[in-house]
Every structure is written in C-alpha cells, then in structure tokens.
N, CA, C and O of each residue as an XYZ file, in Angstrom:
584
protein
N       0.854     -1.171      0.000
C       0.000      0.000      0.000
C       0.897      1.230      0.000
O       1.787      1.279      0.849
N       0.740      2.291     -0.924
C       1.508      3.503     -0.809
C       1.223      4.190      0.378
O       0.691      3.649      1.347
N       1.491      5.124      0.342
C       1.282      6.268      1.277
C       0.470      7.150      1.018
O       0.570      7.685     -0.086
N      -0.390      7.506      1.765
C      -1.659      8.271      1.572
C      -1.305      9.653      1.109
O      -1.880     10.248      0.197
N      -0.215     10.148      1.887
C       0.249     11.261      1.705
C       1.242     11.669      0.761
O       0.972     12.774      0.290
N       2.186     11.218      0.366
C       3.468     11.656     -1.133
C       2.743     10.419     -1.806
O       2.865     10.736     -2.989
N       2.206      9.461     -1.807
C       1.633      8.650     -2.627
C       2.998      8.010     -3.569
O       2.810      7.444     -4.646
N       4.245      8.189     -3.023
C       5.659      7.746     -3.878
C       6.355      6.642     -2.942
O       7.316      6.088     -3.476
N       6.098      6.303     -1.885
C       6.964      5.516     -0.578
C       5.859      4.356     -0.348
O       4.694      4.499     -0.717
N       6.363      3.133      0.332
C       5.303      2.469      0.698
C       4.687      2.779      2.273
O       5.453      3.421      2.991
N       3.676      2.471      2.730
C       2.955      2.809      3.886
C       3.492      1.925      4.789
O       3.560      0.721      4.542
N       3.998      2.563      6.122
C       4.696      2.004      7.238
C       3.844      1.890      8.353
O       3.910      0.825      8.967
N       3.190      2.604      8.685
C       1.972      2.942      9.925
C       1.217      3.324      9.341
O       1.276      3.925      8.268
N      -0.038      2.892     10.260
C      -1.099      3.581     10.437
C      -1.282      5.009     11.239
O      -0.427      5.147     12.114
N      -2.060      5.919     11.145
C      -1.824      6.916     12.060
C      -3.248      7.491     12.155
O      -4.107      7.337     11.287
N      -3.362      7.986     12.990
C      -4.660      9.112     13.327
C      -3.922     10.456     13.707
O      -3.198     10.512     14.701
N      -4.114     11.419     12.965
C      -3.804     12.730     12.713
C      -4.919     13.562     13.206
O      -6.057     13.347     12.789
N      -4.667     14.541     14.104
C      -5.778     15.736     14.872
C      -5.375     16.953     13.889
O      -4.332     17.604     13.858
N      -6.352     17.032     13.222
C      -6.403     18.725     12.519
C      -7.805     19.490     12.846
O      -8.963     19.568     12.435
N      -6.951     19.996     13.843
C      -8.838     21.084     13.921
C      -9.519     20.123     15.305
O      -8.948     19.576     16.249
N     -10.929     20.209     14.937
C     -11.768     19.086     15.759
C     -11.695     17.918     14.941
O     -12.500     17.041     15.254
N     -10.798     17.630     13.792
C     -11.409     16.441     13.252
C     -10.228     15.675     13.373
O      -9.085     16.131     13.364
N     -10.793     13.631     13.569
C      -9.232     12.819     13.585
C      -9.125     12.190     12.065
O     -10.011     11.565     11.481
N      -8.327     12.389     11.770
C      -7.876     12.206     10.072
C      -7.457     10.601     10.353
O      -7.084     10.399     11.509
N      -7.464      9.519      9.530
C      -6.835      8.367      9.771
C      -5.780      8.317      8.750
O      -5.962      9.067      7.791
N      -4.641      7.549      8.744
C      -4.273      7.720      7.115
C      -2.898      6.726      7.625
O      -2.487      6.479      8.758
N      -2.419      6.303      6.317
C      -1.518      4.933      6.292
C      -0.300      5.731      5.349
O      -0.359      5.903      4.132
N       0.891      6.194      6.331
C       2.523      6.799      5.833
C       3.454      6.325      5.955
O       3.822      5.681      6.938
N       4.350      6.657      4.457
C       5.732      5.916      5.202
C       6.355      7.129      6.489
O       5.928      8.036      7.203
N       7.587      6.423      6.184
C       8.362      6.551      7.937
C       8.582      8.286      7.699
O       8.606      9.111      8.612
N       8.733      8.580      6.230
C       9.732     10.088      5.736
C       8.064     11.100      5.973
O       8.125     12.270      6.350
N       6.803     10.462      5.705
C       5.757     11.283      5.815
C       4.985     11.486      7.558
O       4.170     12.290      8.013
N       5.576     10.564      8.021
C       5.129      9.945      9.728
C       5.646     11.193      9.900
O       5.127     12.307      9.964
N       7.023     10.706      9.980
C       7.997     11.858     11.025
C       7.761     13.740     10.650
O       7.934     14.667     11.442
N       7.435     13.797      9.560
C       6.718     15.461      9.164
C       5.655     15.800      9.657
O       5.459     16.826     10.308
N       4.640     14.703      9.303
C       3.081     15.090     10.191
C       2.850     14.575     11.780
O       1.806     14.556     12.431
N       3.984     14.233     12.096
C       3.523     13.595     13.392
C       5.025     14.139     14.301
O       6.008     13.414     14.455
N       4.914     15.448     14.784
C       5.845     16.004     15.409
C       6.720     15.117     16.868
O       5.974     14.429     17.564
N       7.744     15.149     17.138
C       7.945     14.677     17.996
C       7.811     13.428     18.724
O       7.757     13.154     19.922
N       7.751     12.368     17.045
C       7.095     11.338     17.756
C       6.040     10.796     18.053
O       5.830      9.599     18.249
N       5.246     11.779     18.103
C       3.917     11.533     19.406
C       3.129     10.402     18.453
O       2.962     10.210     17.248
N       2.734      9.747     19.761
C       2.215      8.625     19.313
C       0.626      9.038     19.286
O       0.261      9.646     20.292
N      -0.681      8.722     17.975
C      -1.503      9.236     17.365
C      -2.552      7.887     17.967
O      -3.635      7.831     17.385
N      -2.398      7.183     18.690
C      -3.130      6.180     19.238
C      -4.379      6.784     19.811
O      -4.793      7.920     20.042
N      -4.762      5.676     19.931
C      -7.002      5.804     21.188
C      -5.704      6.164     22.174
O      -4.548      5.746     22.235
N      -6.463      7.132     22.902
C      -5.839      7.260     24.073
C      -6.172      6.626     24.597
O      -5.341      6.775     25.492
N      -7.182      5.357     25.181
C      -7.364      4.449     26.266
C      -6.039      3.358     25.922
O      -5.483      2.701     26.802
N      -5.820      3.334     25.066
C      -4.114      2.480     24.347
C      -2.901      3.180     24.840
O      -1.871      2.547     24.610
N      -2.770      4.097     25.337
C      -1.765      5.276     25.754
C      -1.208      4.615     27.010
O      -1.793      4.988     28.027
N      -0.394      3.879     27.172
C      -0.242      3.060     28.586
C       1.396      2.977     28.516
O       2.223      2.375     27.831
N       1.406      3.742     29.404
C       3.079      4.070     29.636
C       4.084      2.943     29.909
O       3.790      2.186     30.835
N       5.101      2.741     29.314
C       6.366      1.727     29.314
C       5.692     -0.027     29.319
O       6.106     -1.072     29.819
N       4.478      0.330     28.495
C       3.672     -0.738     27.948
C       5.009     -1.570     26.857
O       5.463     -1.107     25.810
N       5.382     -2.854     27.510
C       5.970     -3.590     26.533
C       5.939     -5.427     26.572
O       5.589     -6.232     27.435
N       6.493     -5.569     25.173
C       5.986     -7.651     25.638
C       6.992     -8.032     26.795
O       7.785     -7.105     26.960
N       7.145     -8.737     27.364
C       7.698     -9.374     28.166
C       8.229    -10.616     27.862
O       8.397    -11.565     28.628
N       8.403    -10.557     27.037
C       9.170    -11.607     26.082
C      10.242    -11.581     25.451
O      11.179    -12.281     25.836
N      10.391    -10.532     24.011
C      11.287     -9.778     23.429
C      11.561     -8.596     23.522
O      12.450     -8.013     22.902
N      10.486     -7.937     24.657
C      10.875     -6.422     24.971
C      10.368     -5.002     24.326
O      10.346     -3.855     24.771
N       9.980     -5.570     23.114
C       8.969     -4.781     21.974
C       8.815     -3.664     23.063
O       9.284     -3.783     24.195
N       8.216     -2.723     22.688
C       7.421     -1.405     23.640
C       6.502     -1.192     22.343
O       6.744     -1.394     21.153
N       5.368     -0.716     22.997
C       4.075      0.237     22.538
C       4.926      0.561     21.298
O       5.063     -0.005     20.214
N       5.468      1.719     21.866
C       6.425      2.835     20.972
C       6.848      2.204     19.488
O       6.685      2.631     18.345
N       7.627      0.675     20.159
C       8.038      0.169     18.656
C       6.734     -0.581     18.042
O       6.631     -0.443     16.823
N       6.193     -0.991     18.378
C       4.949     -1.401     17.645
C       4.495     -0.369     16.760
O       4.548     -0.475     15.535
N       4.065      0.595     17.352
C       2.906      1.440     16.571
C       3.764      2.220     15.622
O       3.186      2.385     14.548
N       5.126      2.825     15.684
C       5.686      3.049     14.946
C       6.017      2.104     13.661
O       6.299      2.501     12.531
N       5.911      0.721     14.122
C       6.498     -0.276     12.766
C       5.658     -0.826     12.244
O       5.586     -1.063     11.039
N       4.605     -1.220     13.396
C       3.500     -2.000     13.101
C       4.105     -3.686     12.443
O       3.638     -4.455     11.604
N       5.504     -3.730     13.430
C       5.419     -4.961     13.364
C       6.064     -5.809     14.873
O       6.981     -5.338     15.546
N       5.660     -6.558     15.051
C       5.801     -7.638     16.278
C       7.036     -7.915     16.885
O       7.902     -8.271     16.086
N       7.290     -7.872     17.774
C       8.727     -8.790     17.540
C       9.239    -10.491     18.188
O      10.313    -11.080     18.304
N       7.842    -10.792     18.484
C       7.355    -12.067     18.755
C       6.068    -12.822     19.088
O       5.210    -12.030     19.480
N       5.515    -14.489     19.053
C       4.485    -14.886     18.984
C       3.758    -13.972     20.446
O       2.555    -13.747     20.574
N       4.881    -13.544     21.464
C       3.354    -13.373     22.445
C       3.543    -11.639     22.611
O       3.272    -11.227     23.739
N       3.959    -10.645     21.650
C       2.964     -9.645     21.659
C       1.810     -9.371     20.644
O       1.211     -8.317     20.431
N       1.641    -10.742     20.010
C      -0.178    -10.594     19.937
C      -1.035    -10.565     21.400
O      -2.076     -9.967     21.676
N      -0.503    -11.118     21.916
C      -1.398    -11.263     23.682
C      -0.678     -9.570     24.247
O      -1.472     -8.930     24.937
N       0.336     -9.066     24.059
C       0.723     -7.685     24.942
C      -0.300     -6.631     24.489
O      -1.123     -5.971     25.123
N       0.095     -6.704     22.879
C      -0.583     -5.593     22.103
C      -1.684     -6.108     21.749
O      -2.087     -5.246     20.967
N      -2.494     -6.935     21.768
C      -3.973     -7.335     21.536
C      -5.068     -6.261     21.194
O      -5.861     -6.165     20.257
N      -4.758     -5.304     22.565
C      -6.346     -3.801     22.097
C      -6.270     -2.889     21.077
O      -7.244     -2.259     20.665
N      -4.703     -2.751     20.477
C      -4.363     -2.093     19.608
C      -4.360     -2.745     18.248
O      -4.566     -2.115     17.210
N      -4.105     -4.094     18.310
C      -4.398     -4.965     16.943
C      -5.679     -5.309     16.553
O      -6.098     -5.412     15.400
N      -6.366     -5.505     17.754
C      -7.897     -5.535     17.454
C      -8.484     -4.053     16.827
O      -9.202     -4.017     15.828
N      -8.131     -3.052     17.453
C      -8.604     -2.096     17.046
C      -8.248     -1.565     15.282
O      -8.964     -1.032     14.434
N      -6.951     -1.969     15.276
C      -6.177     -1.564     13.845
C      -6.976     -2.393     12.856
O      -7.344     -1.865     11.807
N      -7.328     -3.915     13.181
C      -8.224     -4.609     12.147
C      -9.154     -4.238     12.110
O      -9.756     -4.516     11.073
N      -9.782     -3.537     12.964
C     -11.571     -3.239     12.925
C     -11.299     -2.085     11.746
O     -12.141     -2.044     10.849
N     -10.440     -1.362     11.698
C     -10.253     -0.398     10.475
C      -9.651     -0.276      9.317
O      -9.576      0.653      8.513
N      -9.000     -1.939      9.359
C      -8.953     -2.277      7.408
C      -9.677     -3.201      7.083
O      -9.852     -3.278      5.867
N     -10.300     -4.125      7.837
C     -11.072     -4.798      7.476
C     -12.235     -5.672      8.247
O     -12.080     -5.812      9.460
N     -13.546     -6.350      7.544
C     -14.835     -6.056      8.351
C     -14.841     -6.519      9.625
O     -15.286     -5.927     10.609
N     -14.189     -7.907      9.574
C     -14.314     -9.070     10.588
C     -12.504     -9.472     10.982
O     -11.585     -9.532     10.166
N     -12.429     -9.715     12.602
C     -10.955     -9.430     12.433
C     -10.862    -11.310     12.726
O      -9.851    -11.867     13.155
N     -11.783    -11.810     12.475
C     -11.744    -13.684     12.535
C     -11.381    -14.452     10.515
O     -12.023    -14.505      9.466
N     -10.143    -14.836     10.950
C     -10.001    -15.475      9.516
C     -10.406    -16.633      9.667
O     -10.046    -17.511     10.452
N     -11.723    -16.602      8.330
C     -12.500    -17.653      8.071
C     -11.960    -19.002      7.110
O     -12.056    -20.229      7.156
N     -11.262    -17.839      6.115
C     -10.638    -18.703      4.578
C     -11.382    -18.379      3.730
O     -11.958    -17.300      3.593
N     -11.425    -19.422      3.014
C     -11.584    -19.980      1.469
C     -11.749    -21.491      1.964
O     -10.936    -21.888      2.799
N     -12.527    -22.173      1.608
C     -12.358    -23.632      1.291
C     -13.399    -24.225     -0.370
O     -14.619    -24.231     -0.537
N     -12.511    -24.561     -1.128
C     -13.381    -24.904     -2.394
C     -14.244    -25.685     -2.318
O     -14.458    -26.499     -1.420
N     -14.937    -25.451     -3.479
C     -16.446    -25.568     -3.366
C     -16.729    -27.073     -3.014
O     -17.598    -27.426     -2.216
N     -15.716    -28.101     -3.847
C     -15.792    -29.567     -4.031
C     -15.752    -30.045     -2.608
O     -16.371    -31.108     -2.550
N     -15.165    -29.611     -1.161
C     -14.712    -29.648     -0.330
C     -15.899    -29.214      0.280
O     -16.498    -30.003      1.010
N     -16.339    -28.060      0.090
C     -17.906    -27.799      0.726
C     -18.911    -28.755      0.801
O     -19.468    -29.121      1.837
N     -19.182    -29.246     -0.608
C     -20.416    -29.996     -0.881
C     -20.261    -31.451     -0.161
O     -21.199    -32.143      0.236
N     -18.694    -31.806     -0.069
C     -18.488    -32.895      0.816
C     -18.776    -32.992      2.348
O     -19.282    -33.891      3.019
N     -18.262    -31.714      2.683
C     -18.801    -31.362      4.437
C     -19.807    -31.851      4.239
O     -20.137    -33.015      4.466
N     -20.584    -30.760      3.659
C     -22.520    -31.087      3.408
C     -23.034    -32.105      3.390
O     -24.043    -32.327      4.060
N     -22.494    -32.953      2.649
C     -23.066    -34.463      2.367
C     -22.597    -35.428      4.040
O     -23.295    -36.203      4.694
N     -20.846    -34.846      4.336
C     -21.366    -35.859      5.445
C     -22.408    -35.435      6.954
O     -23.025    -36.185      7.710
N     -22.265    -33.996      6.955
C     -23.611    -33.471      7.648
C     -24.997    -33.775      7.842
O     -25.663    -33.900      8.869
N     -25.435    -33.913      5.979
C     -26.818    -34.265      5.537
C     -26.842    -35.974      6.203
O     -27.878    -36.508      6.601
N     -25.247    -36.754      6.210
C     -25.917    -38.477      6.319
C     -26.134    -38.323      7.792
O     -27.129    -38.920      8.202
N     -25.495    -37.716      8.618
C     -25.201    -37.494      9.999
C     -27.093    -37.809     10.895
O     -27.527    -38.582     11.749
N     -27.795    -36.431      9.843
C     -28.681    -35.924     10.200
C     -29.639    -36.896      9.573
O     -30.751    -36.801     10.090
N     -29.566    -37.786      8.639
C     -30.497    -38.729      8.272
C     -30.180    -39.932      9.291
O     -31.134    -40.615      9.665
N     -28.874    -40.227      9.765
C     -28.761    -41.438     10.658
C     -29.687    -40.944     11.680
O     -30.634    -41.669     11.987
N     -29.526    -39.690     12.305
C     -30.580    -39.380     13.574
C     -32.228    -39.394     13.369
O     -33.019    -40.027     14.068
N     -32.482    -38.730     12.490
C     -33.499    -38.426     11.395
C     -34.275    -40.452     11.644
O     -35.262    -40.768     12.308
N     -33.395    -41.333     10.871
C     -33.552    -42.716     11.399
C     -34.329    -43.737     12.688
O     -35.298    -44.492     12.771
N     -32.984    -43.102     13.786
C     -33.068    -43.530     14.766
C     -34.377    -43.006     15.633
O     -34.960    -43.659     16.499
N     -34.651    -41.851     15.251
C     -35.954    -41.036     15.787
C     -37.563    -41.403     15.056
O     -38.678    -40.900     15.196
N     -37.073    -42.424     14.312
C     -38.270    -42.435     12.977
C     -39.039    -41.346     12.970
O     -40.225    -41.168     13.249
N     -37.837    -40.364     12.464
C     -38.631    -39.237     11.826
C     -39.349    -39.363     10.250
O     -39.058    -38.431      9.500
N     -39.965    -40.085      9.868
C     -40.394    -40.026      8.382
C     -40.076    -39.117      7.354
O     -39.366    -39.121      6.348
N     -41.074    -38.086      8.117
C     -40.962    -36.485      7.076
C     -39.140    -35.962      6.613
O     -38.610    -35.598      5.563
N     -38.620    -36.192      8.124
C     -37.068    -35.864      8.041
C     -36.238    -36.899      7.200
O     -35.236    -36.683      6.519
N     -36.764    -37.829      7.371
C     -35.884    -39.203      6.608
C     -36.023    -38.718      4.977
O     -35.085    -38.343      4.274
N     -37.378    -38.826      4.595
C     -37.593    -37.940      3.455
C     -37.313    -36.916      2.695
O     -37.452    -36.861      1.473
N     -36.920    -36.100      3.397
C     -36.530    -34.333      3.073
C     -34.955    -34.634      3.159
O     -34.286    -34.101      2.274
N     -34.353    -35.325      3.992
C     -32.831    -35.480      4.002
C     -32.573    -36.759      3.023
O     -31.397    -36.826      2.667
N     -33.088    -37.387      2.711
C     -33.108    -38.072      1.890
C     -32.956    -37.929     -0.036
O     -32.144    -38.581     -0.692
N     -33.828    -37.052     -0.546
C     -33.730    -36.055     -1.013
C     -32.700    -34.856     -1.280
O     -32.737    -34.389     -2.418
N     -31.672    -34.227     -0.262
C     -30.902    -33.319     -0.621
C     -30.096    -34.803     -0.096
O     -29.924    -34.586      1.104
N     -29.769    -35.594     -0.267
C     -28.617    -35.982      0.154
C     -28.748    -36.841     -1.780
O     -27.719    -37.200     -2.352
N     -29.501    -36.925     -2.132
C     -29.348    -37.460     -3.671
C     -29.158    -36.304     -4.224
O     -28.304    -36.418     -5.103
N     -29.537    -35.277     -4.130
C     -29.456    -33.923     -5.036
C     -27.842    -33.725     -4.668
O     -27.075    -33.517     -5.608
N     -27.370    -33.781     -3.442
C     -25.869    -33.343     -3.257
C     -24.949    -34.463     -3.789
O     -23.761    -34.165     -3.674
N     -25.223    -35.888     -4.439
C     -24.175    -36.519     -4.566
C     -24.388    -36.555     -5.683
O     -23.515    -37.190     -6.274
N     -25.559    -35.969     -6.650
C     -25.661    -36.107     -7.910
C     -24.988    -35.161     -8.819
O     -24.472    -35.319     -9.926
N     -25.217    -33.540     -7.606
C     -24.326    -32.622     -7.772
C     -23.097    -33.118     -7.978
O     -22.586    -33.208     -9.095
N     -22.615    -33.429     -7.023
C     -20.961    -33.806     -6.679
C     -20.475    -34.646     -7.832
O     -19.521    -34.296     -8.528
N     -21.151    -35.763     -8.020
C     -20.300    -36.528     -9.462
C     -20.880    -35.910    -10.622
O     -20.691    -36.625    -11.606
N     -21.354    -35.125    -10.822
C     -21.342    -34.451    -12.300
C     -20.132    -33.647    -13.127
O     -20.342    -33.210    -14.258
C-alpha cells in the first residue's frame, strides 16, 4: 500500500492525525510519519496510551509497535492485543479469519452433515425428516459426481 500522503513511498503505519476538531486516519511511510507527526507523538485511542507498555518476552514497547506496526514475537499478539484488534476493525470487516475452502470440499462437508442428520433423522423415525434429508442428500451426490 503507498502512502496516503506523497503517494511515492510504501505505507509504514497507520496513524490518526488531529487537525482542527477532526481525527484524520491515514496509512505513511516513515519520511511522511515523522513530518506530520511532530515529535514522535504517538496518534493512538488514548485508552491504548499506557506508559512503558511492553511484551515481556522480546521487549517490543508500545512505541516500537505502533511506529512499525510490526511484532517482535508470537506473544505480543497477547501484549498488544487492544491495539491490533482495534487496527483490524479499520482495514477490514471481521478481524476472525475464516478462509476460502473450495467448493468440491464444501459440498463434501454437506453431504457428510446431511448423512449425519439422516442417521438421527432414522433412529428417531422421523419419516418427514428421513424424506426431506433423503432427497438433498441425492441432489448433493448427484451434484458432486457431475
């Protein structure tokens, strides 16, 4: 991703910028950070503002995080957690990776779901259910080998 701002560098941080009453969000490299963001100051939620906040692991601090926006081991996902949660809620919808799984792979779940629910369907002598699952379970394997 470039930089929001010279639009010529790639984007290093995220930042929230105060101009006026309004908070600007915007994604800079390091040469556009350090111009709009005087002194450093870190542009965080202030409820994230937590002094000599660091992992206890590799030592990371706040400071180097949000400046690099990168880790410097598996457990400051657990240090920095409120700030990563928060950073995903604002590039993208859901911060739970679901995947991709292809379709052929789907319809197979399905089918062994659908027999699952006809064995119970069975054991319950449900009729109507034996019937109706009975039914998408020929429609799904007829699907499937075509």
């Amino acid at each position: 991703m470039l930089c929001e701002n010279c639009q010529e560098r790639n984007a290093t941080s995220f930042c929230q910028i105060k101009v006026g009453d309004k908070v600007v969000q915007k994604y800079l490299c390091q040469q556009c950070r350090a111009t709009l963001v005087p002194n450093d100051e870190l542009s965080v939620n202030p409820q994230f503002q937590i002094k000599n906040q660091y992992c206890h692991n590799c030592g990371t601090t706040l400071k180097d995080f949000v400046a690099s926006s990168y880790v410097g081991c598996e457990y400051c996902y657990i240090e920095f957690y409120p700030i990563i949660k928060q950073a995903l809620h604002g590039v993208q919808k859901e911060i739970k990776n679901v995947g991709k799984m292809p379709q052929r792979f789907v319809t197979m779940q399905e089918i062994e779901e659908t027999e699952n629910l006809l064995e119970q369907a069975i054991a319950n002598s449900d009729l109507l259910q034996v019937n109706r699952l009975s039914s998408k379970l020929k429609q799904l394997k007829g699907d499937n080998h075509a």
